[in-house]
Every structure is written in structure tokens, then in C-alpha cells.
N, C-alpha and C positions, 0 to 999 in steps of 0.2 A: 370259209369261202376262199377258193383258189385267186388270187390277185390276177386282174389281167396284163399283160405285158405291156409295154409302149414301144419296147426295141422289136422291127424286125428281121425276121429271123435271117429274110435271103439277103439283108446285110452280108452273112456269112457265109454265102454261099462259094465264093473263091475259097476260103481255108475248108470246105466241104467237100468240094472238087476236087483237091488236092488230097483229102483224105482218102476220099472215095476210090482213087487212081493205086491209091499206095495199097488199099487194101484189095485191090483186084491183082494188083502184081503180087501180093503177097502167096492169095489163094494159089493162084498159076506156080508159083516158087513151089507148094507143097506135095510131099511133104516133105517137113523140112530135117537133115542127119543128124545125130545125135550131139556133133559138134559142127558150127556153122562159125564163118570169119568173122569177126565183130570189129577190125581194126587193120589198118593197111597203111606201111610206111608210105615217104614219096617215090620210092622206084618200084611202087606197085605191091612188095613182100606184105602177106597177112605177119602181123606183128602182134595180135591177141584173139585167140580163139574162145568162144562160148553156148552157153546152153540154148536151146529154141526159145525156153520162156525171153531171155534177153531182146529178142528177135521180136517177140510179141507187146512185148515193154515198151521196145523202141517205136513200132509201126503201130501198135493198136490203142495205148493208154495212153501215153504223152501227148501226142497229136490230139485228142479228144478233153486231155484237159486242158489245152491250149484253148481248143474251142471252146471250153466249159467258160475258160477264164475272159474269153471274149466277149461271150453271149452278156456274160455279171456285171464287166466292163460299162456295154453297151448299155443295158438297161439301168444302173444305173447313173450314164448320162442324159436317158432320156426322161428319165423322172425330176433332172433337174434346173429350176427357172431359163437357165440358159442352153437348155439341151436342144435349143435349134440352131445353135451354133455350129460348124464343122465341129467331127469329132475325131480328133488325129489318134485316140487306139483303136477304133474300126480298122485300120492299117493290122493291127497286132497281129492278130489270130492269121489274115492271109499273110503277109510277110514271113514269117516264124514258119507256118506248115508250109508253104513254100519253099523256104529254103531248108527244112527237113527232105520233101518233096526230090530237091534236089540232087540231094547229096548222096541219097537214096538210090536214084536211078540204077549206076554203075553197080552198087552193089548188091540190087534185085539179081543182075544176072548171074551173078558166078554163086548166088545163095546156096540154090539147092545143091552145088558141085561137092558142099562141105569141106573136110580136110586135101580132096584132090584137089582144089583152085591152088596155083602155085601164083597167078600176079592175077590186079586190077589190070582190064583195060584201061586206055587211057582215059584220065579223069574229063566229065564231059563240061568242061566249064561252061561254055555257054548257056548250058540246060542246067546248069543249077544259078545262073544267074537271072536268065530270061522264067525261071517259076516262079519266084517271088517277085520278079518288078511287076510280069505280068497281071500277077493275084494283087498286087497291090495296086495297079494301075486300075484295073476294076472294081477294086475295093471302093476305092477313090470316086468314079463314077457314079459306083452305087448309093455312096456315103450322102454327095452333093443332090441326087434325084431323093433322099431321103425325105419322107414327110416328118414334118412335128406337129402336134399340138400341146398348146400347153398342160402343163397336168393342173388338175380339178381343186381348186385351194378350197378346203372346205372351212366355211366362217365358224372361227369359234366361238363355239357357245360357255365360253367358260365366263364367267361372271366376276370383272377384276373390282367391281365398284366395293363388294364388301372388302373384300382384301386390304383395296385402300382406305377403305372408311376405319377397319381394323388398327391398322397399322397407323393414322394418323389418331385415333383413340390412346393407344398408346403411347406414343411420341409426346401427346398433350398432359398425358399425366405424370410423364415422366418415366415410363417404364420400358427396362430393358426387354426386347424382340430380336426376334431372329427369323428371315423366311431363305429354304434352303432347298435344292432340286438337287439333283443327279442324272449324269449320261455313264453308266455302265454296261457298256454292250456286251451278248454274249462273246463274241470274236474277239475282244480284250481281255477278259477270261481266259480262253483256251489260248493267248497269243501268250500270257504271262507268265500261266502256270505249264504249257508247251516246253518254250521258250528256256525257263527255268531248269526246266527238269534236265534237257537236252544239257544245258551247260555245266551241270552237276554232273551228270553221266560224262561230261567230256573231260569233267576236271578228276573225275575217278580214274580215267581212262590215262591220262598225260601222267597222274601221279603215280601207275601203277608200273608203265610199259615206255613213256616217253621222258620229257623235261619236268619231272618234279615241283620244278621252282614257277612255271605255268600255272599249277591246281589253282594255288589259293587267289591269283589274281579272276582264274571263273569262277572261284566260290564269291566273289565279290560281286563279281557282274552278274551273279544269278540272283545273289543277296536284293543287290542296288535297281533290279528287274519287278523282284516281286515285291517291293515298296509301291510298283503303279499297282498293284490290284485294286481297284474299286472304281476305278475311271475315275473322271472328275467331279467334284462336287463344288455349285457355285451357292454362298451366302451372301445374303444381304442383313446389314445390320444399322442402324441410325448412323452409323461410325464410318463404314467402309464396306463396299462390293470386293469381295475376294474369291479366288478360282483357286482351287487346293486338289492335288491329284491323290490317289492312294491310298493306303490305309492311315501311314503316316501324317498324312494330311499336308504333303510339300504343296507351299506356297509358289504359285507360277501369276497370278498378279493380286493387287490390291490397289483399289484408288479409292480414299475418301470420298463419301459421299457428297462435301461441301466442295469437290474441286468436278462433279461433273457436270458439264456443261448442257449435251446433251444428249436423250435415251429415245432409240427408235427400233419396232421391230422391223430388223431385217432378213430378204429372203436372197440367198447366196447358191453357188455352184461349186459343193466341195472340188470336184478335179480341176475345173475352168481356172476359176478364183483364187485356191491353193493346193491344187496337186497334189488330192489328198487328204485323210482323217488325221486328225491329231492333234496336236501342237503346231500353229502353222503360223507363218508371215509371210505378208505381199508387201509390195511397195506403199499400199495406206493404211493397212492395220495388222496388228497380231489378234489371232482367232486361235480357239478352244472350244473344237467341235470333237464329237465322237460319233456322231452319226446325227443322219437327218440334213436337213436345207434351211433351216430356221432358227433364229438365235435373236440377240441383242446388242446392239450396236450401240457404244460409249464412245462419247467424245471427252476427252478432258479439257481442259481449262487455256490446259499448255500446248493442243494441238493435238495429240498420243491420242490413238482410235483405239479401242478395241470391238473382239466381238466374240458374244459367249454363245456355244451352241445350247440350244434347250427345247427339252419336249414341248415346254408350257409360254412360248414366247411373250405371250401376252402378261398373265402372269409374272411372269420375272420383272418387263418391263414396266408394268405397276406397280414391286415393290421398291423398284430401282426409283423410280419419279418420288413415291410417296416419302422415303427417306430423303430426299434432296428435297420435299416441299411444294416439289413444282406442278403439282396431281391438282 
């Protein structure tokens, strides 16, 4: 089943506009010589020449995955608890293609002249400044007339009472338990094993043609990368809640269970709230999300908040009570 959107779309309609503008001047440019200016000192001199596809890079895929990046942006701030709040990267996508938009202008004209353009006209500042405030000024308008409704919290049907009945079964008898979840997302995957690869190719590259004594420090950092492979994994045990990243299993918290004060499911807004997936701190808590809006909130004894992100909130937060008694 196709998901339906929340974000809309004519949100982007300035970084659209401005798309739209560049790829009409483009058309009108063609077609384009075999060599076209791609770079221009300050007294006007083209200073680096290149091929049409570059021309096409620059005006037809960048600009679109700007937009790409916006629409993702968008939606999901609108999926989250607080997504009726302004949202200051609505701005993104118009501000950014706007002042592409820009920069642009001046050198649609002398495009199709190729290797004869000998200077830029003069650079049009105001028009690469008045595109983007513009697009953003509307952006802005459009942002605030934005509707929201909340998104649909669907009650879970998961069933924590055996869980705890389980769990308090074993505690009574004396017997060691473990209940254990995972947030490994695809995009942590491809970011680690990416990531990796790129800085082994980079540390081949330095060791082959540049500084040597650079490799072995990226063999490190690609080494010390793909130790996150597995996301995070949070345990509960009669003993202690602990959050463990990777294969290796690196420890990023642990609090006895007898110093938690207390356990609530919470619903949060990963950009709003902390600017972002990951490993995150605000001013009241450290959080351990890798996706989603739902997790569990620990308070300790001593003050120290945390909050663990988790597919199964409820869950988690029944195993959390049931080792601390208070179930």
C-alpha cells in the first residue's frame, strides 16, 4: 500500500519556480558546443572550460535533488508529534535553488557562445540576491498558512501483561532473563558499509600517489566506522538497562535497574527535539534513536534523563518497570 503524504507539496513550489525558470533558459541556450565555460575569474576571464553533460549536472540533477532532499525533509517533519510547529528547512530547497538560480542568470547568456565568450558581463548581484530571499520570503508565507493535523497514533495491541507476568515469574524464582530489541535501519547499513568503503579507497589512494603516512590513519577510521554496523541494541536485564551500538557491542549507557526512578513511554520529534537520528543530547536528556518518534524515557535517581528509541515502546517500557518492581 502506497503511504499517503502529510507534507504539501506547493510547500515547494518557490524552489520549483526557480527550477522551472533555469530549465527554460537552458532549453532557449541549446544547443549547447562542445565545449561550454563552467568558471569565471573576478575580471570576468572564463578560467575552466567543460563538457555539456557538466551543464546538465549543474542545471538539471542538483537542483532536483535539492528538491528531492526537501520534499524528505518535509515529510518527515510532518509525521512528527510536533510537526505543527514552524519548520525552518521548508526554507532549504527555496533558498539553495535560488541562489543556484542566481548565479546562473549571467551565465545562461554567454552559454551557447562556447569557447568565443572572451568575459562575463557584469555579475548581476542583485538578482542573485533578490532569488533566494525572494523564494524564501514565500517559502516562509507558505510554511506559516501550512495546515497540520496530527498524525493517526495507532493503539497498540501488543499485550505487555504476559511479558511482565513472565518476567516477574522469573525474578521470583531466581532465574537469570534477558529482554532485548533493536533499531537497525536500512540507511545505517548503506551509511557504514558506504562510508567504509570510500575511506579505504581513499586510504589506497593517499598511499599510492599522495602522503603515505595519511593511509593507515583511514584504515582506522574505516576499521573504527564499521564497528557501528548493527545499530543499536537495548537490553534489559534484573541488573541493568543498557544501550550497546555495533557488532562489537560498544557500551553508550547502562543504569541499574535499582537506581531507576522513573519509566514512561515517550513520544518526541527527532529534528525539533534533537536535530536529528542518532546519538543525540538536549538540554534534559541524552537519546538513542535510529528512527521513528517513540521510545522510553528513564529518569535516574540522580536526575540523569535518558531516552531509548524503540519499535516496541510499550514493551520495552514493561520490561524496564518489571525489573525495577514497580509493574
Amino acid at each position: 500500500m502506497i503511504p499517503r503524504f502529510r507534507h504539501p507539496w506547493w510547500l515547494h513550489a518557490p524552489a520549483l519556480a526557480m527550477y522551472a525558470g533555469m530549465l527554460v533558459a537552458l532549453v532557449r541556450a541549446l544547443p549547447l558546443p562542445s565545449r561550454v565555460p563552467m568558471q569565471f575569474g573576478w575580471d570576468g576571464q572564463p578560467t575552466r572550460w567543460g563538457a555539456p553533460w557538466e551543464v546538465y549536472l549543474v542545471v538539471v540533477v542538483v537542483p532536483l535533488v535539492l528538491i528531492g532532499l526537501g520534499f524528505a525533509a518535509g515529510e518527515s517533519w510532518a509525521r512528527q508529534p510536533r510537526g505543527g510547529h514552524f519548520n525552518p528547512m521548508a526554507l532549504f530547497d527555496a533558498v539553495v535553488v535560488g541562489l543556484i538560480a542566481g548565479i546562473e542568470v549571467p551565465w545562461f547568456g554567454v552559454l551557447s557562445q562556447g569557447e568565443a565568450v572572451r568575459f562575463m558581463p557584469p555579475w548581476p548581484w542583485l538578482t542573485m540576491l533578490e532569488l533566494p530571499l525572494g523564494a524564501a520570503a514565500v517559502a516562509i508565507t507558505l510554511e506559516i498558512l501550512r495546515p497540520w493535523q496530527p498524525p493517526e497514533r495507532r493503539v497498540s495491541a501488543e499485550q505487555t501483561n504476559g511479558l511482565t507476568a513472565e518476567i516477574t515469574s522469573h525474578q521470583v524464582a531466581g532465574q537469570r532473563w534477558v529482554y532485548w530489541e533493536a533499531q537497525n535501519p536500512a540507511y545505517v547499513t548503506v551509511l557504514v558499509v558506504g562510508v567504509s568503503a570510500l575511506l579505504l579507497v581513499a586510504a589506497w589512494q593517499v598511499w599510492e600517489h599522495l602522503t603515505p603516512w595519511l593511509a593507515p590513519e583511514l584504515v582506522i577510521a574505516a576499521g573504527f566506522l564499521a564497528l557501528c554496523y548493527g545499530g543499536v541494541r537495548t537490553s534489559v536485564t534484573a541488573e541493568a538497562v543498557q544501550v550497546r551500538l555495533g557488532m562489537l557491542g560498544i557500551r553508550l549507557m547502562e543504569l541499574p535497574t535499582n537506581e531507576v526512578e522513573e519509566v514512561t513511554v515517550h513520544g518526541f520529534s527527532p529534528l525539533a527535539d534533537f536535530g536529528g537520528w542518532g546519538i543525540r543530547e538536549n538540554r534534559e536528556m541524552r537519546a538513542f534513536f535510529f528512527r521513528g518518534d517513540q521510545g522510553v524515557k528513564l529518569r535516574a535517581k540522580d536526575g540523569r534523563q535518558f531516552l531509548i528509541g524503540s519499535d516496541h515502546p510499550e514493551r520495552l517500557a514493561a520490561a524496564i518497570g518489571a525489573a525495577r518492581g514497580s509493574v
